[in-house]
Steps between C-alpha positions, in 0.01 A plus 500: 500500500279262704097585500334288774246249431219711693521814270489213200205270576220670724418268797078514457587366118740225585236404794230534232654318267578173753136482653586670830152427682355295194490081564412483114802288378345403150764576207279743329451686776856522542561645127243766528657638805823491316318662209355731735838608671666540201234730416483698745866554522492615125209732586724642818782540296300669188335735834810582590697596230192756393459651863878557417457657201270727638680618756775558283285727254324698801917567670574605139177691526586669827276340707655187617785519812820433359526208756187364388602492134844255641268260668285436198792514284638249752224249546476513107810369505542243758146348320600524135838294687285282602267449174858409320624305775201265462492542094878351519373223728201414257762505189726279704258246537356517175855446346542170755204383410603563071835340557340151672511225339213256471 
């Protein structure tokens, strides 16, 4: 199953991240608004997951639409995909890296 890139990586982020509207170019600059994206997508995903959880207690509860309960459920999903997706990247490159030889 293919997830698009747009449901992955929010667009403000990825324009936050690369100076869209900045002229700063300065390296540490550059590593705080990676350290700031990276953030804030960890924040987002922690958000999400616990606005799912909620509405998964209040359906259980009898006060959440059944349909409302799959969407949460859903986006829980697609961003705990994603959280993996990018910890199997990180591992990747941390295992390159380990395997170099100097």
């Amino acid at each position: 199953m293919m997830t698009s890139i747009s449901s992955i990586i929010p667009m403000d982020q990825v324009s936050r991240a690369y100076g869209a509207g900045t002229t700063s170019a300065s390296s540490e600059a550059s590593s705080t608004d990676f350290a700031g994206m990276v953030g804030d997508a960890a924040k987002s995903a922690l958000q999400t997951m616990r606005q799912s959880e909620q509405v998964t207690a209040q359906g259980v509860a009898g006060k959440a639409d059944v349909q409302q309960v799959v969407q949460a459920l859903s986006n829980a999903e697609v961003t705990m995909q994603a959280v993996v997706a990018v910890r199997d990247k990180v591992l990747g490159a941390y295992n390159d890296i380990m395997h170099m030889s100097v």
